[in-house]
VMD Tcl script that builds the backbone (N, CA, C; Angstrom):
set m [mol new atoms 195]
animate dup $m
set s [atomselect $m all]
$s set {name element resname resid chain x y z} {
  {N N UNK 1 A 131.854 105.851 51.747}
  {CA C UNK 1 A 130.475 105.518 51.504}
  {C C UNK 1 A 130.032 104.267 52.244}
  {N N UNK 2 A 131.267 103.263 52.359}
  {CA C UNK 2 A 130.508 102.406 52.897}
  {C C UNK 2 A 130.242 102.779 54.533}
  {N N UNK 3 A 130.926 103.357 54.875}
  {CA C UNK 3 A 130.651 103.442 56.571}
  {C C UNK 3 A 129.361 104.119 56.589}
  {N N UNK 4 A 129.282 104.970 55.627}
  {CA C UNK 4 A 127.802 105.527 55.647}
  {C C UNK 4 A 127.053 104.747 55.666}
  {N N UNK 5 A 126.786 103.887 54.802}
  {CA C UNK 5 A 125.874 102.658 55.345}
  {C C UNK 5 A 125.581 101.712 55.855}
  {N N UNK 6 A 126.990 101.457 56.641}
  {CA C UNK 6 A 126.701 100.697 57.708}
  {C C UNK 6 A 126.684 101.377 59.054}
  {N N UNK 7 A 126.512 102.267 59.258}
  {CA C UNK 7 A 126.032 103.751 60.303}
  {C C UNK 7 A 124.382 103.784 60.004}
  {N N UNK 8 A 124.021 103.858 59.050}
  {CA C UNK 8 A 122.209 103.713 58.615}
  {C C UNK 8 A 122.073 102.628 58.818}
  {N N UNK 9 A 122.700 101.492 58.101}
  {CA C UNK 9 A 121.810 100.027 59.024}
  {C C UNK 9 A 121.712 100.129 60.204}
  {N N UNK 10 A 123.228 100.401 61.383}
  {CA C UNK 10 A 122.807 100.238 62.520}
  {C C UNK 10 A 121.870 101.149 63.506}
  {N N UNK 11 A 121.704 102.645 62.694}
  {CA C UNK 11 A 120.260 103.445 63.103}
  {C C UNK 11 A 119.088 102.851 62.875}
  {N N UNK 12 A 119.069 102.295 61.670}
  {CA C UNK 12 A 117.900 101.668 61.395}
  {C C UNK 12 A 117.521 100.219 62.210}
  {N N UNK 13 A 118.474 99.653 62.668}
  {CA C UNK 13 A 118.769 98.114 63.957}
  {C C UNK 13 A 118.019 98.981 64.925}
  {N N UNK 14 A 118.483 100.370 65.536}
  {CA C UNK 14 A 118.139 100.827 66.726}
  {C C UNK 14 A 117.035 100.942 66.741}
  {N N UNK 15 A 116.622 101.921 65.579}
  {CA C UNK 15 A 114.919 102.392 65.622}
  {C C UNK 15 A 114.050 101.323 65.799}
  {N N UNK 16 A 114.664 100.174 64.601}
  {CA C UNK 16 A 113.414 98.968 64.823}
  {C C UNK 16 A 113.404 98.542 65.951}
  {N N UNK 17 A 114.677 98.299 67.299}
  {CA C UNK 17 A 114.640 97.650 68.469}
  {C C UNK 17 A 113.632 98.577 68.950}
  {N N UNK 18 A 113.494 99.835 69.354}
  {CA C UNK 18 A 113.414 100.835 70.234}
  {C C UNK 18 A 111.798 100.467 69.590}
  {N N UNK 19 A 111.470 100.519 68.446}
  {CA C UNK 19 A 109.816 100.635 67.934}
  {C C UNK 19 A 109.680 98.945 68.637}
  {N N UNK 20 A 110.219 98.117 68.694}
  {CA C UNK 20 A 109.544 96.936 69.417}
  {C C UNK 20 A 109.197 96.990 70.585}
  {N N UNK 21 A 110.600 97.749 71.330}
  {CA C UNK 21 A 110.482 97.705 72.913}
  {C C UNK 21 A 109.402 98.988 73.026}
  {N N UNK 22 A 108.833 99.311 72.889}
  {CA C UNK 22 A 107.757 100.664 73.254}
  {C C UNK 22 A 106.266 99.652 72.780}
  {N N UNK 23 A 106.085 99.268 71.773}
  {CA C UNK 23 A 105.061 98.155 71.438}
  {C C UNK 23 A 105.503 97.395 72.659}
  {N N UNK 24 A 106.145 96.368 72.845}
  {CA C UNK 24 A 106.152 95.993 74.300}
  {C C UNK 24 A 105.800 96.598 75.895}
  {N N UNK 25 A 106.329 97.811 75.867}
  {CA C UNK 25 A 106.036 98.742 76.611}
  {C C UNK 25 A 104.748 98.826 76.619}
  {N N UNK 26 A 104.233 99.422 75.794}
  {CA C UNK 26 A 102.193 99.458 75.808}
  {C C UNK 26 A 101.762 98.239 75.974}
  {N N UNK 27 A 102.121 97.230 75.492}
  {CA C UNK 27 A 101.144 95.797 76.006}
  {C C UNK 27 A 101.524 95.597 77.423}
  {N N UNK 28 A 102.640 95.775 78.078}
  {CA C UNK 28 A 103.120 95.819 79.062}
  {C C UNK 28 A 101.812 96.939 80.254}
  {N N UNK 29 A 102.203 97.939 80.067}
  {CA C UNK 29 A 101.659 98.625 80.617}
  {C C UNK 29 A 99.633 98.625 80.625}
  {N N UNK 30 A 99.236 98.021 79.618}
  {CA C UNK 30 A 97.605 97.439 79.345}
  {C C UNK 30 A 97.264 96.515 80.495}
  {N N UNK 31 A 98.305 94.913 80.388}
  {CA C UNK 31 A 98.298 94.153 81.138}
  {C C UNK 31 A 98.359 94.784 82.604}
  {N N UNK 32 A 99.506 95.810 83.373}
  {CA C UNK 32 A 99.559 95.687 84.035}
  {C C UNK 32 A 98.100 96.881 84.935}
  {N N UNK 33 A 97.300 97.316 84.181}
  {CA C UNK 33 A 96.156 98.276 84.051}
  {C C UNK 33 A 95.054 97.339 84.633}
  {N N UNK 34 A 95.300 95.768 83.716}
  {CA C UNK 34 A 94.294 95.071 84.254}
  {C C UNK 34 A 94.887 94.659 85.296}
  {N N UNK 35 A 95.948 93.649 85.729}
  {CA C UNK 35 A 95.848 93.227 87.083}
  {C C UNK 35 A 95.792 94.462 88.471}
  {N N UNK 36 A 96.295 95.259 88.149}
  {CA C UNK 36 A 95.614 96.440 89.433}
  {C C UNK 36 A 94.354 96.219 89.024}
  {N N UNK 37 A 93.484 96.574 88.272}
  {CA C UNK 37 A 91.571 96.889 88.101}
  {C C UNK 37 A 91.610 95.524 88.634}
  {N N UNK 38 A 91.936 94.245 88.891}
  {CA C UNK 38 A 91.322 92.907 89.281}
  {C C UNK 38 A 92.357 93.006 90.959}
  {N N UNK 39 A 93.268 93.564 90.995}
  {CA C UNK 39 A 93.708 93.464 92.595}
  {C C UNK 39 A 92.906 94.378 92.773}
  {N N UNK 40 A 92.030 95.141 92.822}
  {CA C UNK 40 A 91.289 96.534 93.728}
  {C C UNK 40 A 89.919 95.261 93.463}
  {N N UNK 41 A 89.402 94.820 92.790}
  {CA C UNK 41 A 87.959 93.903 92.743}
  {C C UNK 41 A 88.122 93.183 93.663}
  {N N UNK 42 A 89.487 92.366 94.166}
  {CA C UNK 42 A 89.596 91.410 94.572}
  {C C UNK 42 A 89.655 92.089 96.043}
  {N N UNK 43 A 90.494 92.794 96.261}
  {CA C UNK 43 A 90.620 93.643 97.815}
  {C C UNK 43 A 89.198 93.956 98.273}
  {N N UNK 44 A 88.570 94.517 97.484}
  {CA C UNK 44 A 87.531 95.206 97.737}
  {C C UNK 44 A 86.532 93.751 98.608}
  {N N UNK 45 A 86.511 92.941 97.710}
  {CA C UNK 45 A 86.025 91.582 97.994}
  {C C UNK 45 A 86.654 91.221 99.427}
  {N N UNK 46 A 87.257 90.896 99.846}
  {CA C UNK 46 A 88.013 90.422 100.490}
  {C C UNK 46 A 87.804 91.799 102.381}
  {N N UNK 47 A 87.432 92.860 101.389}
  {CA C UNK 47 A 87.504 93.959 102.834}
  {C C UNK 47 A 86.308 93.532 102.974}
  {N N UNK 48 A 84.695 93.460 102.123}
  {CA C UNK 48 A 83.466 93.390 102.617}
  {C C UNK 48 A 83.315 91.836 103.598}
  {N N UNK 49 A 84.191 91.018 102.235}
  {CA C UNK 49 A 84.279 89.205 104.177}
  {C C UNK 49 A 84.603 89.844 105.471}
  {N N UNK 50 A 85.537 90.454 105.357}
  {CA C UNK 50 A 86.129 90.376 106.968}
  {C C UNK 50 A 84.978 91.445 107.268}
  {N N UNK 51 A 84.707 91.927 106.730}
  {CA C UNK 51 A 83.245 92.613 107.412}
  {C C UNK 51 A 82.410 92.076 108.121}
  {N N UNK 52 A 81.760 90.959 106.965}
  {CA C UNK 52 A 80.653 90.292 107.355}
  {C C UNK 52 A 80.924 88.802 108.311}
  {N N UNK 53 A 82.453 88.785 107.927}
  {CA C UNK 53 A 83.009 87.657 109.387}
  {C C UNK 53 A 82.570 88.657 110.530}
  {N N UNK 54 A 82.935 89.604 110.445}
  {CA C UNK 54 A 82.967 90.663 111.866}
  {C C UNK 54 A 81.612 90.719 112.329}
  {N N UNK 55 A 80.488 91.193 111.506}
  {CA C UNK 55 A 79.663 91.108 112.354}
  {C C UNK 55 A 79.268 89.758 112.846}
  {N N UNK 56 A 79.413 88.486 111.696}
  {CA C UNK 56 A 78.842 87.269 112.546}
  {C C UNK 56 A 79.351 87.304 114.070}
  {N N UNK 57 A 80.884 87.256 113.843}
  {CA C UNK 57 A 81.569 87.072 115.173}
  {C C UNK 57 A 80.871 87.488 116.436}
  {N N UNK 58 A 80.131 88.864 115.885}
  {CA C UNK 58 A 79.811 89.745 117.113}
  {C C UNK 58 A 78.447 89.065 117.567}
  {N N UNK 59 A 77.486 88.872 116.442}
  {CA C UNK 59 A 76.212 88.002 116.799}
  {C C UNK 59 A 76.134 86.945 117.330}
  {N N UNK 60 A 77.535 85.936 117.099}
  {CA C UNK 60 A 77.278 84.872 118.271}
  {C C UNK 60 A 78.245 85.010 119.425}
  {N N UNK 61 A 78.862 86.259 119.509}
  {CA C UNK 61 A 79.616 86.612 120.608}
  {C C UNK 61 A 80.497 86.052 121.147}
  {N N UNK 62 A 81.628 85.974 119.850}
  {CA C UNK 62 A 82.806 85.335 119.551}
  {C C UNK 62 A 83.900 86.558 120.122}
  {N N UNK 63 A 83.360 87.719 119.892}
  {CA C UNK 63 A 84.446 88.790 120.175}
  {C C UNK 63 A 83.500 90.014 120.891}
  {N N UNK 64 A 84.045 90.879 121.397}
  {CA C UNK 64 A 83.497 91.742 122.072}
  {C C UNK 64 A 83.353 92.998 120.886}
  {N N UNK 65 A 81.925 93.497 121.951}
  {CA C UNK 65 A 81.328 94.767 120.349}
  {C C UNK 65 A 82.036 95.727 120.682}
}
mol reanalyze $m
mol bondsrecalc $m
mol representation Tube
mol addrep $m
């Protein structure tokens, strides 16, 4: 009997680890939802400058059109 229950505590050790690490897992995976949605804002940002560097460049004829 006793091994029986110390076989259920340590299922019950596992489950609770495994139910933390998956709660970790989802906050994990939220966070990493936002920094991609803010690296694509930020790229996006960053492609329209070199745009609008590009055309200045071309208007004072820094580079060839």
């Amino acid at each position: 009997m006793a091994t029986d229950n110390l076989v259920l505590e340590h299922l019950r050790s596992i489950r609770s680890t495994v139910e933390r690490l998956s709660d970790d897992m989802q906050e994990l995976k939220g966070r990493l939802g936002v920094l991609e949605q803010q690296y694509a804002i930020i790229s996006n940002r960053f492609d329209r400058l070199d745009d609008r560097v590009l055309r200045i460049e071309k208007r004072l004829d820094l580079v060839e059109a």
